[in-house]
Backbone as JSON, one array per atom type, in Angstrom:
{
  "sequence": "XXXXXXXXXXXXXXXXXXXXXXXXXXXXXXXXXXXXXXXXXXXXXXXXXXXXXXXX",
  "N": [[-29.4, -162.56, -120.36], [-29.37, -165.68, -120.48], [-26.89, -165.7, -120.05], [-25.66, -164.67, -117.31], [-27.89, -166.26, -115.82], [-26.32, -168.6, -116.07], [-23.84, -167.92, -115.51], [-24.2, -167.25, -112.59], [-25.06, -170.44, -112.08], [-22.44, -171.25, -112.12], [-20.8, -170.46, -110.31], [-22.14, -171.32, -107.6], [-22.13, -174.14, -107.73], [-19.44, -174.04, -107.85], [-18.69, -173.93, -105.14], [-20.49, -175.81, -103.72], [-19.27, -178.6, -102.98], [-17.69, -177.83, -100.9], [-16.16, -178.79, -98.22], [-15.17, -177.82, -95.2], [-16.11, -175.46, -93.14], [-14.5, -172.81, -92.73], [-12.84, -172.86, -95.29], [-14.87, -172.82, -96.84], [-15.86, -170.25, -96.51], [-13.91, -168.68, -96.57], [-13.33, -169.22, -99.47], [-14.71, -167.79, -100.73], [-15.16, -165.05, -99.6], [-12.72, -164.12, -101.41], [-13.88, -164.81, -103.95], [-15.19, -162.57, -104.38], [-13.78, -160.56, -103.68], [-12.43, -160.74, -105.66], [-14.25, -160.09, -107.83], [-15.0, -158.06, -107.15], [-12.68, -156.22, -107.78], [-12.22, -156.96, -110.22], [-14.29, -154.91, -111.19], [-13.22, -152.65, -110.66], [-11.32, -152.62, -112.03], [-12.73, -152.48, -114.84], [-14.28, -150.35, -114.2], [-12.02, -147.78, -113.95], [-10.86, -148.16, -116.63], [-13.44, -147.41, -118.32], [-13.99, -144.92, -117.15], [-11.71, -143.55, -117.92], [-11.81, -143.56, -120.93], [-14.34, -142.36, -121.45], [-13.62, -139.59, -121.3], [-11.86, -138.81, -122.72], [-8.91, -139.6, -122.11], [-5.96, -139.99, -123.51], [-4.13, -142.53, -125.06], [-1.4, -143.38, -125.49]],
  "CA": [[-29.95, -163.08, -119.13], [-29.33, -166.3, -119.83], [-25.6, -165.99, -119.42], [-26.07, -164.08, -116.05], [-27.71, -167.56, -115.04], [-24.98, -169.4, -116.07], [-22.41, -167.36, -114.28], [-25.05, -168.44, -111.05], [-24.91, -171.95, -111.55], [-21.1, -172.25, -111.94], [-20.69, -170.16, -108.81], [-23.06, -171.9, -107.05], [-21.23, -175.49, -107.93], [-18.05, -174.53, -107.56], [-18.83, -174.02, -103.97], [-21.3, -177.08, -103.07], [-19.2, -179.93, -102.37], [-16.51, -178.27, -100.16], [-16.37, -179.53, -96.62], [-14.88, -176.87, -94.31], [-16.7, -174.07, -93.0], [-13.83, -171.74, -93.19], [-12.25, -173.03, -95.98], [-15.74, -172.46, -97.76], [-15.79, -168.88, -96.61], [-12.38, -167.86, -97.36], [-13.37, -169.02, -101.04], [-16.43, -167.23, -101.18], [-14.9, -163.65, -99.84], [-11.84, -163.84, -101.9], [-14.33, -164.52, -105.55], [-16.0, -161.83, -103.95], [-12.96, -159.26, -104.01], [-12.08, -160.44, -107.11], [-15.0, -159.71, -108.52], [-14.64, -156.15, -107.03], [-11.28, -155.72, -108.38], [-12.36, -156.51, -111.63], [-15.47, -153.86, -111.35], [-13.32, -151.33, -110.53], [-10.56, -151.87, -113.35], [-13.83, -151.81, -115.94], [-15.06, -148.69, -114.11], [-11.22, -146.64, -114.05], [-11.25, -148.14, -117.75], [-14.07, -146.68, -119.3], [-14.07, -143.69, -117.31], [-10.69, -142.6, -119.2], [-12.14, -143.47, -122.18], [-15.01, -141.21, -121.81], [-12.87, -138.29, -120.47], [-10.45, -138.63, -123.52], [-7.73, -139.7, -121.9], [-5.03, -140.22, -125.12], [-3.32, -143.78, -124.52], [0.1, -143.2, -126.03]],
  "C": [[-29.52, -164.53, -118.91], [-27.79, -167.02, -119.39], [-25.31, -165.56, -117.76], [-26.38, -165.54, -114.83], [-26.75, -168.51, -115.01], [-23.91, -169.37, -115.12], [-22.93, -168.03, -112.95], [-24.82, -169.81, -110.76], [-23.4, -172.42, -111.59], [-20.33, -171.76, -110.46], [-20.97, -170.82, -107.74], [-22.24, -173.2, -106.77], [-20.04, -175.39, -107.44], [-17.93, -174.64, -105.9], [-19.73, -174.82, -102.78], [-20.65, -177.82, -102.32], [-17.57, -179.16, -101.37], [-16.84, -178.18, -98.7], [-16.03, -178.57, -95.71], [-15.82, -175.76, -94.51], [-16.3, -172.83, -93.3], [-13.11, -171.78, -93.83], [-13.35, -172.2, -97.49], [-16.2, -170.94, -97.76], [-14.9, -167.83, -96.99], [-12.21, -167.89, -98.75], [-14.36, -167.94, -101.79], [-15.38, -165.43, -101.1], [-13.7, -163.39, -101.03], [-12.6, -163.96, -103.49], [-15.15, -163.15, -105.22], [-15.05, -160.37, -104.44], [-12.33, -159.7, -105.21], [-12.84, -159.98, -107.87], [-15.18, -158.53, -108.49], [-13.53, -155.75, -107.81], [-11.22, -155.85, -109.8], [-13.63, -155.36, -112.22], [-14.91, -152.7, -111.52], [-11.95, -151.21, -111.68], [-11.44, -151.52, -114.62], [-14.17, -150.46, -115.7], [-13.55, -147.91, -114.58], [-10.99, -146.72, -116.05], [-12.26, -147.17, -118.59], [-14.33, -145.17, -118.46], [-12.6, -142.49, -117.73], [-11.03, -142.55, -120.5], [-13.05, -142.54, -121.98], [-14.5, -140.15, -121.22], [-12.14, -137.57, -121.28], [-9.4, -138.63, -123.13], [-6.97, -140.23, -123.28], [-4.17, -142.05, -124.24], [-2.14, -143.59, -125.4], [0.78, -144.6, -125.9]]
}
């Protein structure tokens, strides 16, 4: 949990002091789809592992 908050407050910071409106939104959606894009290589990840896919 209390890494969870952590992750919060550096999120949080890294996006306080910047000045543009749509500079500060174009940062926000893009940690946003990164953060998707790394959800969904964990998910295709472990669902080969539990499937038994063989990694050769």
């Amino acid at each position: 949990m209390k890494t969870l908050s952590l992750i919060k407050q550096i999120y949080l910071q890294g996006f306080q002091d910047l000045g543009n409106h749509f500079v500060k939104s174009y940062f926000k959606i893009f940690a946003w789809f990164g953060f998707a894009m790394y959800g969904i290589v964990v998910y295709a990840f472990l669902f080969r592992v539990s499937t038994g896919f063989a990694f050769d």
